[in-house]
ZABA-259915 format. One record per residue: x, y, z of N, C-alpha, C in turn. Coordinates in steps of 0.1 Angstrom, whole numbers, plus 5000, padded with zeros to 4 digits. Layout:
% residues N
XYZXYZXYZ;...
This chain:
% residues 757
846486401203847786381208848386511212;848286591208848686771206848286831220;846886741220846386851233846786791243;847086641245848086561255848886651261;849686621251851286681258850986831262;849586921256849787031261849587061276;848286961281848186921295849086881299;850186771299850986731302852086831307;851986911300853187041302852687121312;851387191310850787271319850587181332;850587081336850687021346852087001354;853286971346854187021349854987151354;854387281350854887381348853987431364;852687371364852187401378852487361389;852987211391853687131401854787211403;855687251393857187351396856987481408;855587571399855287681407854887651421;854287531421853887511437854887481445;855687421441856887391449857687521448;857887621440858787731446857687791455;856587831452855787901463855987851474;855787701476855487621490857387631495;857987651489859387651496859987791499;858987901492859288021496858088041506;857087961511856387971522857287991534;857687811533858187731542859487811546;860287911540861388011544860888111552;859388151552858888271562858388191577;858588301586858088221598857088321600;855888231607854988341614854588321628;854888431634854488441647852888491652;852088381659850488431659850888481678;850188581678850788691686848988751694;849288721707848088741716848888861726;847888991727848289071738847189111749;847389011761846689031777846789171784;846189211790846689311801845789281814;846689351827845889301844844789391840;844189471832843289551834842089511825;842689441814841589391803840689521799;841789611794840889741784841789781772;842889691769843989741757842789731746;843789871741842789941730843789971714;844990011718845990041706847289991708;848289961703849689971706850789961691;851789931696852589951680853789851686;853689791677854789681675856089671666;857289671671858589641664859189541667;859789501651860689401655862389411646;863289371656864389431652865289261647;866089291642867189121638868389161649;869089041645869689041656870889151663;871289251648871989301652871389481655;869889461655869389591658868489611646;868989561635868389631623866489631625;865989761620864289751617864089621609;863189541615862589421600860889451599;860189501610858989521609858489591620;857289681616856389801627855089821621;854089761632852789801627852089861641;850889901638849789961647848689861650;848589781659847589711663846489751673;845189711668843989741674843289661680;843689501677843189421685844089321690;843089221704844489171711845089081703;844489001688845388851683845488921669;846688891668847488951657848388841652;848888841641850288761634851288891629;852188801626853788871622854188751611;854888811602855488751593856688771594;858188691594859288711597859888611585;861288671584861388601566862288511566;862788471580863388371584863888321597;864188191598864888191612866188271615;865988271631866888421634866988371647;867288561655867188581666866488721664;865288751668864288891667864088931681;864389101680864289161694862489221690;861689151695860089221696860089331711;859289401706858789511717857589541712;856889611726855389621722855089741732;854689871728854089981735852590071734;852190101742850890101742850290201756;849990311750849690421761849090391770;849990411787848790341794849390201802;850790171790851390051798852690081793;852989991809855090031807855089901797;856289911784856889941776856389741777;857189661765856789521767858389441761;859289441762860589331751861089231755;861589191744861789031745862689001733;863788941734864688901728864688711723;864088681711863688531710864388471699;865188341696865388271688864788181683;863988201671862588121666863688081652;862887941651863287841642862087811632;860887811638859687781631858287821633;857487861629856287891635856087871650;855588001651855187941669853788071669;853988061686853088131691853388221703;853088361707853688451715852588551726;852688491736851688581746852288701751;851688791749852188911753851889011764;852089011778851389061788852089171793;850589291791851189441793850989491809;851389551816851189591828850789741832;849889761835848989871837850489981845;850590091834851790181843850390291851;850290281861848990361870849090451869;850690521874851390651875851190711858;851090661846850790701835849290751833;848590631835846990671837846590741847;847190791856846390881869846691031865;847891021853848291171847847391201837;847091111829846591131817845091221814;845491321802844691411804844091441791;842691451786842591521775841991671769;842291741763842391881755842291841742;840591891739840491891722840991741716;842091771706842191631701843391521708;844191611715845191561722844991531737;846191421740846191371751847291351759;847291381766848691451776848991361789;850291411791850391351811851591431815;851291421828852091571835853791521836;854491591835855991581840856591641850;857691621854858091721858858491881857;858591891846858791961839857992031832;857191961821856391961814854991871813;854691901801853791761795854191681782;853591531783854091491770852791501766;852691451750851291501742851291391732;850391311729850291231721849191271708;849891291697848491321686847591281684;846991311679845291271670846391211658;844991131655845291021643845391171629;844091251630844091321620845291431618;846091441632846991531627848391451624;848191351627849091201622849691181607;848091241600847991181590847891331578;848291471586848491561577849491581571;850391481571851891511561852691571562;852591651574853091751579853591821590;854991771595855091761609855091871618;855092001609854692121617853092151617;852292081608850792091611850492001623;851491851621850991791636851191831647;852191931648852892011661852092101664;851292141655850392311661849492251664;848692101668847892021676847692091686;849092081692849292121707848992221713;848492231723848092351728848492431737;850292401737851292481745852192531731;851992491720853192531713852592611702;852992741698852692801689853592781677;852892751664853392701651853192721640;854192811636853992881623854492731611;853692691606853292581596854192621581;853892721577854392751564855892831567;856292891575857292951576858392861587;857992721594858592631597859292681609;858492731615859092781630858192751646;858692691653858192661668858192721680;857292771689857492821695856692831713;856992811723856492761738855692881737;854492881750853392971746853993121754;855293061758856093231769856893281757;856793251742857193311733858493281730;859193181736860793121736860893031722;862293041718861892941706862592831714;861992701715863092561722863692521713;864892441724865792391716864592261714;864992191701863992051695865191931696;864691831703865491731704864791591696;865291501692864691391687865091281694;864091181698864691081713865591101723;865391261726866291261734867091331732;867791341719868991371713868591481708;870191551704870391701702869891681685;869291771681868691771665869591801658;869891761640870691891632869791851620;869091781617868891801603867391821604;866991871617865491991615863991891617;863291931622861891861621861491831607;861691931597861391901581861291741580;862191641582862291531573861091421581;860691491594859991341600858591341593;858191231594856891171588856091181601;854791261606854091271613853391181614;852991041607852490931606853490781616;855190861620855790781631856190911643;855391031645855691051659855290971668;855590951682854690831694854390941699;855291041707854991111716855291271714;855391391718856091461717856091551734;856991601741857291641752857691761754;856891901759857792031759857792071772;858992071775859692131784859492241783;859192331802859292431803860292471813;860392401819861792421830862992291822;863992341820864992251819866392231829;866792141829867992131838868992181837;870192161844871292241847872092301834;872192121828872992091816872592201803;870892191800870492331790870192461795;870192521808870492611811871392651814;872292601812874092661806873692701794;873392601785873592611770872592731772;871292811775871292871772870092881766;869392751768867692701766866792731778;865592791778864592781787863492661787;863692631772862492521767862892401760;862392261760862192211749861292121744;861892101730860292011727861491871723;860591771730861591651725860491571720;860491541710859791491696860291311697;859891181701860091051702859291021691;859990921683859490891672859590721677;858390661667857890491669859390411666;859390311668861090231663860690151651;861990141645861990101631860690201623;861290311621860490421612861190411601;860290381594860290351576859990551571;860090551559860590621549861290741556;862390701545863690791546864090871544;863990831527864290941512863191091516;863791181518863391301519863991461513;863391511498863991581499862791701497;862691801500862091921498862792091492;862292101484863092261476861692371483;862392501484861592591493861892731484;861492781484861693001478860593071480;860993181491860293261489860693371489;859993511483860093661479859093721480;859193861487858493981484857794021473;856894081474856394111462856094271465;857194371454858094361445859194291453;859994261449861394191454861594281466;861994201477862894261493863594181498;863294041500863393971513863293811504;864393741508863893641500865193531503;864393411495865693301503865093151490;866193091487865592951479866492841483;866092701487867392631484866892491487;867192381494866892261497867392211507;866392041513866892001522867191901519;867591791522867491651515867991551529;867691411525868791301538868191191526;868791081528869091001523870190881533;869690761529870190601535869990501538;870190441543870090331544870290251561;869890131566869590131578871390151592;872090171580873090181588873890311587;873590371575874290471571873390561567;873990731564873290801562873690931562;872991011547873991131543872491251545;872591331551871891441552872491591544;871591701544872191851542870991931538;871992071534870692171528871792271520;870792361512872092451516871292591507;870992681514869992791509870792931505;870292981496870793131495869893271497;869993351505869193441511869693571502;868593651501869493821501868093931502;868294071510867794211508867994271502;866994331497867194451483866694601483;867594651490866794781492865594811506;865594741514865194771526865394851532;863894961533864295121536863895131548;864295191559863895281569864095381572;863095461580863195611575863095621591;864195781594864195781613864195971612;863395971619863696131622864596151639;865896201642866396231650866696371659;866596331671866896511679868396451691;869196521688869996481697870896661705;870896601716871496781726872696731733;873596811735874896761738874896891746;875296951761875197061765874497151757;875197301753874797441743874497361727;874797231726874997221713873497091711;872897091696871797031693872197041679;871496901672871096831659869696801656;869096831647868196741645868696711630;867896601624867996491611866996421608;866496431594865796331592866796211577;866596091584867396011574866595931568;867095861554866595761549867695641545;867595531552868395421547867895301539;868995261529868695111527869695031525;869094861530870294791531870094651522;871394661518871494471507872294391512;871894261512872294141516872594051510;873393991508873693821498874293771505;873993661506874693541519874393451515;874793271519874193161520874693081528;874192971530874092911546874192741541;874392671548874392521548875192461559;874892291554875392191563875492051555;876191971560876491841553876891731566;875891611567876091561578875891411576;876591281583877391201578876591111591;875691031590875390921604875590791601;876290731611876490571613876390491622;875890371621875290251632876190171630;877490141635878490041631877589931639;877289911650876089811656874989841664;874489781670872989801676873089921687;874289881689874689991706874990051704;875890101691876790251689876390371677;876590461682876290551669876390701665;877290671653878390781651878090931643;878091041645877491151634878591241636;878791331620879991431620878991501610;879091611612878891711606879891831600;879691901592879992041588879192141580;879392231589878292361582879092501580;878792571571878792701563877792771564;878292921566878193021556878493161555;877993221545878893331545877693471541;878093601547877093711544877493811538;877193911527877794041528876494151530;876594271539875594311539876294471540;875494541528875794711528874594761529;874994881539873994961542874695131539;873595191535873895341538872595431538;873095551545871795661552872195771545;871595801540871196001536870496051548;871096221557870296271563870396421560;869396481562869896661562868796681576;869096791579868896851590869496981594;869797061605870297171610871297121624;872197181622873097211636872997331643;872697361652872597461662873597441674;874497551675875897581684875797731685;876297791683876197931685875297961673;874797921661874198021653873597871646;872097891638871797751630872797741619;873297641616873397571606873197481599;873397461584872797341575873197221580;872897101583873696961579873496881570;874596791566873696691560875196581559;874396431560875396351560875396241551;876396161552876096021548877395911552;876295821553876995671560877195591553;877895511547877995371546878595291554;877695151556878395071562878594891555;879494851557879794691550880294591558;879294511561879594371571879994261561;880994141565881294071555881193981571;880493911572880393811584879993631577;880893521584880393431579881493311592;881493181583882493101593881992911587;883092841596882592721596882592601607;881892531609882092441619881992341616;883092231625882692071626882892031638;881491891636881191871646881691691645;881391681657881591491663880891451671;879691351672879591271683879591161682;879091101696878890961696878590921708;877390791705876590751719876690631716;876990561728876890421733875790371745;874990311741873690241746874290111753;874190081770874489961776873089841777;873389711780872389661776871089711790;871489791797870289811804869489971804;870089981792869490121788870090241788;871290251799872090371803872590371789;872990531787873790561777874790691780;876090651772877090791777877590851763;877490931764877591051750878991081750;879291151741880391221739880191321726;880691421729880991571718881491631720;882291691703883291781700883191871690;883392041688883192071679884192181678;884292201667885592341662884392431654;884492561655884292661652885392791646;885292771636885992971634885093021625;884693191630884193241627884793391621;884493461616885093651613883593721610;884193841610883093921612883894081610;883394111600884294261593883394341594;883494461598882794611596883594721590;883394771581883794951575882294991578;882895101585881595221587882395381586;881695421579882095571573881095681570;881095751578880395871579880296001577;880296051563880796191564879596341569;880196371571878896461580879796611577;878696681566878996811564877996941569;878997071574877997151581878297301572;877397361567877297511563876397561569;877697671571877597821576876797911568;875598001574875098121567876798231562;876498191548877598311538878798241539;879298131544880298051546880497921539;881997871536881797731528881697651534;881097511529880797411537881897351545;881397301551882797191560882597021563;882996961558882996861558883896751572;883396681576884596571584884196481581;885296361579885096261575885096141592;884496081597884796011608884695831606;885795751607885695641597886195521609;885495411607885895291619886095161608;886795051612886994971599887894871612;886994791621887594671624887294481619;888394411620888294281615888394201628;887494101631887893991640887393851637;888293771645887993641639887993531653;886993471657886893421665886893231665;887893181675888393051677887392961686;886692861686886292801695885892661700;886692621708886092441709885292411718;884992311718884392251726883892121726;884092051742883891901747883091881757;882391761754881491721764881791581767;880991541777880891381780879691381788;878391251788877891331796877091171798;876291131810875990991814874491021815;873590921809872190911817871590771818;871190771828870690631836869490611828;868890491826867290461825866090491834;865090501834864390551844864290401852;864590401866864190311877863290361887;863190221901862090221906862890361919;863890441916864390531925864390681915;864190641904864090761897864990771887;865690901881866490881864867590921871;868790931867870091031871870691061857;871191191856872191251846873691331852;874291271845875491361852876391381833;877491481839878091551827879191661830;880191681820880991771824881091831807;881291931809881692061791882792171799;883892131785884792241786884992321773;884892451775884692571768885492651762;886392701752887692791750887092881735;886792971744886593091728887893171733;888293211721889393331717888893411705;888793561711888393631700890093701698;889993781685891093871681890193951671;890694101678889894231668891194281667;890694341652891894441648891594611643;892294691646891794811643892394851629;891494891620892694951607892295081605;891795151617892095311617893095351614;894195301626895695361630896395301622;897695361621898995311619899695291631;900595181635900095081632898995051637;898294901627896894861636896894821653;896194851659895594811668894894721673;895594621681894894451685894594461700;893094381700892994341710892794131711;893594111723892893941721891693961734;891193811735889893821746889793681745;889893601758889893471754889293441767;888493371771887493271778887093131779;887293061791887192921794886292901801;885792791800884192771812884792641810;884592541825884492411824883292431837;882092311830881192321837880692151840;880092141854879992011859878592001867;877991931862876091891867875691721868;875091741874874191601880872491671878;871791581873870191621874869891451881;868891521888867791351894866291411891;865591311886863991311884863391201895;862391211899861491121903860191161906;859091071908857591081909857191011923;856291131927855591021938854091001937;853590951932851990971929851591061920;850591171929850691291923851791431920;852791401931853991471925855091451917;855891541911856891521901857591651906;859291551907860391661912861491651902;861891741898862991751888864591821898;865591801903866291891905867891851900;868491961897869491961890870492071897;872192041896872892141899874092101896;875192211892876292171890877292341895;878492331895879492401894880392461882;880592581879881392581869882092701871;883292681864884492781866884592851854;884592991852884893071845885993181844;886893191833887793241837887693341818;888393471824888593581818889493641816;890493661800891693691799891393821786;890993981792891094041787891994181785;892694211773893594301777894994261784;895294141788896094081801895794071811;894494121818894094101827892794001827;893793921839892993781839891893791853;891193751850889793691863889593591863;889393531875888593371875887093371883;885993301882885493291892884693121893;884093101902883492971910882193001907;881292971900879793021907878692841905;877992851915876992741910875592791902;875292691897874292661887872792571891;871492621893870792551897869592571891;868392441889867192451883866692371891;865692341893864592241903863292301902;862592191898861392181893860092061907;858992171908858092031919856392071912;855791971903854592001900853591931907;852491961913851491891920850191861912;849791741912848691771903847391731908;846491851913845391841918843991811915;843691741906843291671897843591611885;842291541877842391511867842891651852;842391731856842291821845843091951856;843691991864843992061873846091991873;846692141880847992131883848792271884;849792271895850392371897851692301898;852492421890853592401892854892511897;856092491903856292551911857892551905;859092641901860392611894861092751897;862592701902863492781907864792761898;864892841894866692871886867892941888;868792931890869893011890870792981882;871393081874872093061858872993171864;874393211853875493221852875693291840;875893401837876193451821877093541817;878293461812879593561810879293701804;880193811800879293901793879993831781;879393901769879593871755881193961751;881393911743883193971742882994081737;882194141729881494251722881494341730;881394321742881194421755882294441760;883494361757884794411766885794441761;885394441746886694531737886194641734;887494751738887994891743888194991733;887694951716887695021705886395101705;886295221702885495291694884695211683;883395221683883195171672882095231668;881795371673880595501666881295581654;880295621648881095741637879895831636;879895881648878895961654880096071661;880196181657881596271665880596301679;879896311687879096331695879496221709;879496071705879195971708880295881708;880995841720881795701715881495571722;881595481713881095311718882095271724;882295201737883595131737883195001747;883894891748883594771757884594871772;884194761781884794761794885194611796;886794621795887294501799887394431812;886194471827886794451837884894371841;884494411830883194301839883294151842;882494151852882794021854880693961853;880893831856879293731849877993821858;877193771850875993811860875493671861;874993741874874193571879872593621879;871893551876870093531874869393441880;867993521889867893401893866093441891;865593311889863793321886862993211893;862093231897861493191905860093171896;859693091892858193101882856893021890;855493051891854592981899853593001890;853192901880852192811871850692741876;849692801872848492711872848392701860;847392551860846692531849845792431850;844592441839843592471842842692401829;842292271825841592251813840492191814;839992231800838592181798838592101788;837492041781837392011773837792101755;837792221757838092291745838992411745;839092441761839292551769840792491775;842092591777843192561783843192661792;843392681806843692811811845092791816;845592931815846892911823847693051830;847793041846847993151852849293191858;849693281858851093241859852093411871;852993341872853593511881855093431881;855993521879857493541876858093641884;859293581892859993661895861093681894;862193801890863693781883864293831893;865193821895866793931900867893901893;868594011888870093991884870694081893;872094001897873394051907874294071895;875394161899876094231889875394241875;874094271877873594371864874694381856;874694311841875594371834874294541824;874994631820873994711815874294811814;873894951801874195041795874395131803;875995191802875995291810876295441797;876695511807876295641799877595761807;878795801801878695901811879396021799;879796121804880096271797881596291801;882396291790883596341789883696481779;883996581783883996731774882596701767;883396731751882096731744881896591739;881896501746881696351741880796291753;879596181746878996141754879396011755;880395931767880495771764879395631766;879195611758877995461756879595381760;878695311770879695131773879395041780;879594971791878994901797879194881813;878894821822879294821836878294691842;878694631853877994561862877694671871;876294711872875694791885874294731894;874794681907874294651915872894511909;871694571911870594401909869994521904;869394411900867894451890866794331892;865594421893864594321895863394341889;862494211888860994241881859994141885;859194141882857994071887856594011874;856193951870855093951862854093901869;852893941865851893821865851093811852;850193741847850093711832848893601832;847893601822847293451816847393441802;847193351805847293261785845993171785;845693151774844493071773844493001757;844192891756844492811741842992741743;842192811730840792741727840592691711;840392551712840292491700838392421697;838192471682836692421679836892411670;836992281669837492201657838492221648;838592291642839992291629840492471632;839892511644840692651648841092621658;841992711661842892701675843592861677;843392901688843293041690844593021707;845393111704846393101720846393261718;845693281733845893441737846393471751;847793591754847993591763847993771763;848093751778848293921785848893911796;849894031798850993991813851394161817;851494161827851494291833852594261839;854094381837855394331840855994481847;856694491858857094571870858594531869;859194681865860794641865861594691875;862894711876863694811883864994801886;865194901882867094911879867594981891;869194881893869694981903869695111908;869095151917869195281918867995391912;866795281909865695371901864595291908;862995321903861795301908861395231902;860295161903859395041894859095111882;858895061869858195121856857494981851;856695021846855694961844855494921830;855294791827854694791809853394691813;852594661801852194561797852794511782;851594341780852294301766850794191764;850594221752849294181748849694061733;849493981736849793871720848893811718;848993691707847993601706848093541687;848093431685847793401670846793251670;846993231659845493131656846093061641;845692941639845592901627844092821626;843492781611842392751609842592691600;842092571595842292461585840992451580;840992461566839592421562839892361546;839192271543839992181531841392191528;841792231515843392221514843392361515;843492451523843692581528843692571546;844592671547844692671561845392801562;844692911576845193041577846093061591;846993101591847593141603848093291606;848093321618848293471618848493481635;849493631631850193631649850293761650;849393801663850393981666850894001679;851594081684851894041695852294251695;852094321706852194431714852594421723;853794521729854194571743854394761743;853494811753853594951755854695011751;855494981758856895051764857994911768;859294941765860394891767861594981778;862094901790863495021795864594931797;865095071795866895011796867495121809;868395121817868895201826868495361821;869095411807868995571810867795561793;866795461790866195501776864795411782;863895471774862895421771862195401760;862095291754861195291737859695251742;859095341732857895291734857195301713;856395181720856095081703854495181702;854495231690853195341684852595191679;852695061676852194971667852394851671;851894751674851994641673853694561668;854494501675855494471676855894371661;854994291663854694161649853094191649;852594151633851394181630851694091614;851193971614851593881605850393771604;850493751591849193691584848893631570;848393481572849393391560848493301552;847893281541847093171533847693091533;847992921535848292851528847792771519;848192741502846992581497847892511496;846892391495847892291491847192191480;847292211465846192141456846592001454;847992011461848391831459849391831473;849191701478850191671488851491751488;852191741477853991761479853991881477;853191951472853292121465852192191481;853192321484852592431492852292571489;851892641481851792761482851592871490;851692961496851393041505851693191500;850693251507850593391504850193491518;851593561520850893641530851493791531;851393851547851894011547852593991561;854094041560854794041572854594081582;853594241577853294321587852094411580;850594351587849494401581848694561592;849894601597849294691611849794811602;850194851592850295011589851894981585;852295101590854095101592854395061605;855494981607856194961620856695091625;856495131640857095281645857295241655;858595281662859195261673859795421679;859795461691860695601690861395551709;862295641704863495591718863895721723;863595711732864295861741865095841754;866795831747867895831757868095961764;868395951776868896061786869596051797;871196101796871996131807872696211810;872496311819873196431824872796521813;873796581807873796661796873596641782;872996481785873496381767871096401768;871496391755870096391756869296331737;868896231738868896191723867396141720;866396151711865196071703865396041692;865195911691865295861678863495781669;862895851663861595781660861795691642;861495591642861695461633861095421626;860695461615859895361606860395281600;859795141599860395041587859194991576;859895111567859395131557858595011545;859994951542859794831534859194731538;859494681551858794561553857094571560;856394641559855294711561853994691551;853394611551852194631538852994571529;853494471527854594411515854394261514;853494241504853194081502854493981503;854093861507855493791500854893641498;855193561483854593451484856093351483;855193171490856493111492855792991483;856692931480856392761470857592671480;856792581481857292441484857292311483;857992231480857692111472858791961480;857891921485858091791488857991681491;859191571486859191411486859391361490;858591261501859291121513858891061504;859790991500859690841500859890731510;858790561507859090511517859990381512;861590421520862690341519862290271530;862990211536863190091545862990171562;864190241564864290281575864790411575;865090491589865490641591865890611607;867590671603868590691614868090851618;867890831636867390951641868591051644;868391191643869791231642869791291659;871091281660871891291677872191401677;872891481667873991541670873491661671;874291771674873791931681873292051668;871692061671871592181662872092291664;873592351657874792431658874592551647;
């Protein structure tokens, strides 16, 4: 009887569970999902599906054409489906119950007739640029700057977290598009789709002041969120060093990001031997400086998706520096008879500030989207510099002068934008945009009684349209806008009109073959630094002063690109040509016994390069080497000549990976100086392991070429100066870094918009 009812129960208790199972079946819907194409060769694609009001509910990678979806209830689901090779696939559907979903992709030709491969990646031409799609293996290194050094236009320092185009520029990094702030660090290289670097940009970032960029597209509905990472690294013995964190955190609508690090130098020496002749009179000196630093830096940033179409980010960032420096020198003065010298400098910068920022973008249902941004800036920036410089006489007492500069300034600055871009159509893309600009500096002198003010205040409103389109084999990019710039220094005001132009035409003459062909003309106020009228040497020889009457230079470059691949092998050939009109640039002239350093617009300046680069990858090495032979010339002077030789490499082999970079230029000129480099400019070189996923160690030398040496030899009229430079400390000086980090996989990740500031 006992074991009755025990059956009796367990039969019960199973009938229950079947019915919650079968009624938590019966709550999921599944969609059985077939994907056709006119060409019958689909090979990969990735599928998202959003609810009704946008949110991610599911993303996978599919390899074959019949697939299912599990959906956790009736709805309204926006599915999309993309797949290299075909234009894009969506569909907006209100499912009630199981069904079934045919899915037909359309061969984009103009995609496949570009499509190129190098090593492990695969590319197609732009206007502009190329976009580059990863290898699964660098997909799957954890590591979004290991997946980035794939490429074989971008140079990528992996452990030190820095990007860079193979012309040595650092780009600005955008994410879908959008302006970055919370850094490449947090993406998961397992949801890049694509990544895009621009080498010619449009009107709009050639204001701002970019030559390049890398715009980084990530898959939709990208899962894990939670990200935080702790970083430090130091010199060994202590010099150079920095520790702090990044983190973001949220949820599919909301979302809190930041970091916030502290840096400092400790004794960073350099050592200068100097000769300087002023008419009958001469110096020489040998000095030794060192300088300390403590600062720290951050940001705190705030994103929100109130709905599918809108989306809102504010930011604010910090920080603050203090940095002392001072020089011991002795030496002789020679004037009518030798005498002893010897001096000393201190100097103390107290520089820092804060910003907030605003945007916000609205998406129409046909893809156009119009932006909007605002941001406040104040900034200060303090210098004491004091110099005392004592001279003895044979059989005479010493003589001392004290020569002392000590200004404060603090700079005001906003700025707005608004700006429109179309979807790509069967006529091509359009962007249009307007930014207006208002810096106000205020310096103050606290030499004199009373102090001494200068203001300096500057407006730019600037206005651009870019159009793209493709014809086959070609791609045209052209862009141009107007902008007004106006100059209130001193009380004396300037205005001027100038336009702004970039335009880009690549042809691509094969599969593996392309030339491209890009013209610019830019606009560049001078910097305010340049137009205030203070002294700011404590050199009695020497005085620094701005010129408040320059007005912008305009730039213009003309660049003509081949390129050239193989299977392992990248070539790329290239020739540049510059002019600047009102040359802004170092002038020089002689008042008694004073030599004046300051500034002037003098007439054009012009140069020319030609240059190759080459990126060869065999297997887990990757090597980018360039050489460019560069022809300059300044108003009023002859061609001078440099070359510039670079090149770095990284190498992956188990959990170790090596990277290393050096880069050399002969000689450097400026109107009345010439430096020329005894050493290799960078000479850098880096172990990394990694014995577990989230932990990095690295061990390297900043600078493995000897001592850094530089020497400069200025000359005008009767001014005559050499300065030769070693930097001592950072020379042969290990430094190791630890790093440690954790994605977690949350739900989803809000991509960030707003301006890396």
């Amino acid at each position: 009887m006992y074991k009755v009812k025990n059956i009796d129960s367990l039969l019960k208790m199973l009938i229950f569970l079947y019915a919650v199972l079968a009624g938590e079946a019966h709550s999921l819907i599944r969609v059985d999902c077939r994907i056709t194409t006119d060409d019958g060769s689909f090979t990969t694609g990735n599928i998202s599906v959003s609810d009704s009001v946008g949110s991610p509910v599911q993303s996978l990678s599919v390899s074959v054409p019949d697939f299912s979806l599990t959906l956790p209830g009736a709805g309204s689901y926006g599915i999309s489906v993309n797949a290299l090779g075909y234009k894009d696939w969506e569909r907006q559907l209100t499912l009630t119950g199981d069904t079934t979903l045919d899915i037909r992709l359309v061969t984009n030709s103009r995609m496949l007739q570009e499509l190129t491969v190098t090593g492990n990646t695969s590319s197609r031409t732009t206007a502009t640029g190329e976009v580059f799609r990863l290898s699964r293996q660098a997909k799957a290194s954890g590591d979004p700057y290991m997946a980035l050094s794939e490429i074989p236009i971008l140079d990528v320092n992996v452990a030190n977290q820095s990007i860079r185009t193979r012309d040595g520029s650092s780009p600005l990094i955008l994410i879908d598009g959008k302006y970055l702030n919370s850094g490449v660090n947090p993406i998961d290289p397992r949801f890049i789709e694509s990544v895009e670097v621009m080498e010619v940009t449009n009107a709009k970032y050639l204001q701002m002041g970019f030559s390049s960029i890398v715009n980084i597209t990530l898959k939709r509905d990208v899962p894990s969120y939670t990200y935080v990472e702790a970083r430090t690294r130091h010199d060994i013995p202590p010099r150079e060093g920095f520790g702090g964190a990044n983190f973001e955190f949220g949820t599919p609508r909301f979302a809190v990001s930041g970091n916030l690090f502290g840096k400092y130098l400790h004794k960073d020496k350099v050592i200068s031997t100097t000769e300087e002749r002023l008419g009958d009179n001469s110096k020489e000196s040998h000095a030794s400086g060192l300088s300390d630093m403590l600062g720290w830096d951050g940001y705190l940033m705030m994103k929100w998706i109130p709905t599918k179409d809108n989306y809102f980010a504010a930011t604010v960032k910090g920080k603050d520096g203090h940095t002392d420096q001072s020089v011991t020198a002795t030496g002789f003065y020679n004037s009518t008879s030798v005498e002893n010298l010897s001096s000393t400098q201190k100097n103390r910068i107290v520089d820092g500030g804060m910003l907030a920022a605003a945007y916000y973008e609205h998406t129409f249902s046909n893809k156009d989207q119009l932006t909007s941004y605002f941001h406040y800036n104040r900034g200060f920036y303090d210098e004491d510099n004091r110099n005392d410089e004592t001279i003895t006489e044979p059989d005479e007492e010493e003589e001392t002068s004290v020569y002392w500069n000590f200004q404060k300034s603090v700079r005001d600055q906003y700025v707005a934008s608004v700006d429109y871009n179309s979807s790509e159509r069967r006529f091509g893309s359009l962007s249009a945009g307007n930014e207006y600009r208002y810096t106000r500096d205020r310096v103050r002198s606290l030499v004199t009684e009373p102090n001494e003010r200068r203001r300096l205040i500057q407006q730019s409103n600037y206005t651009y349209i870019s159009y793209n389109h493709n014809w086959e084999r070609v791609y045209m990019m052209l862009s141009a806008g107007i902008q007004y710039m106006d100059i209130n220094a001193e009380n004396a005001r300037t205005g001027w009109w100038r336009p702004r132009i970039s335009g880009s035409v690549t042809w691509r003459l094969g599969k593996d073959r392309k030339i491209r062909g890009s013209y610019t003309m830019n606009n560049s106020l001078p910097p305010s630094a340049y137009m205030q009228r203070f002294n700011t040497s404590v050199d009695p020889w020497v005085r620094i002063e701005g010129n408040p009457y320059l007005v912008p230079m305009r730039i213009q470059t003309v660049r003509l690109n081949y390129d050239k691949s193989f299977s392992k092998i990248r070539l790329n050939g290239y020739g540049v040509y510059r002019r600047k009109s009102d040359m802004i640039e170092s002038y020089i002239r002689n008042e008694e016994n004073v030599s004046v350093h300051t500034y002037r617009n003098n007439g054009v300046y012009h140069s020319y390069s030609i240059g190759v680069s080459a990126t060869v990858r065999f297997g887990s090495l990757k090597i980018m080497a360039n050489v460019e032979s560069l022809n300059e010339r300044y108003q009023g002077q002859g061609y001078r000549h440099s070359f510039i030789l670079g090149g770095n490499g990284i190498w992956t082999f188990g959990k170790f990976f090596i990277y290393a970079d050096i880069n050399w230029r002969n000689r450097d000129y400026s109107p009345y100086s010439i430096t020329r480099y005894r050493n290799p400019l960078t000479a850098h070189i880096q172990l990394t392991w990694r014995p577990v996923k989230p932990l990095q160690l690295t061990l390297g030398l900043p600078y493995f070429w000897g001592v850094r040496r530089m020497v400069t030899t200025t000359e005008k009229g009767e001014y005559f100066k050499m300065s030769d430079i070693r930097y001592k400390s950072e020379s042969l000086r290990p430094w190791i870094l630890i790093s440690w980090t954790l994605r977690k996989n949350a739900k989803y990740k809000i991509a960030d918009k707003i301006p890396n500031l």
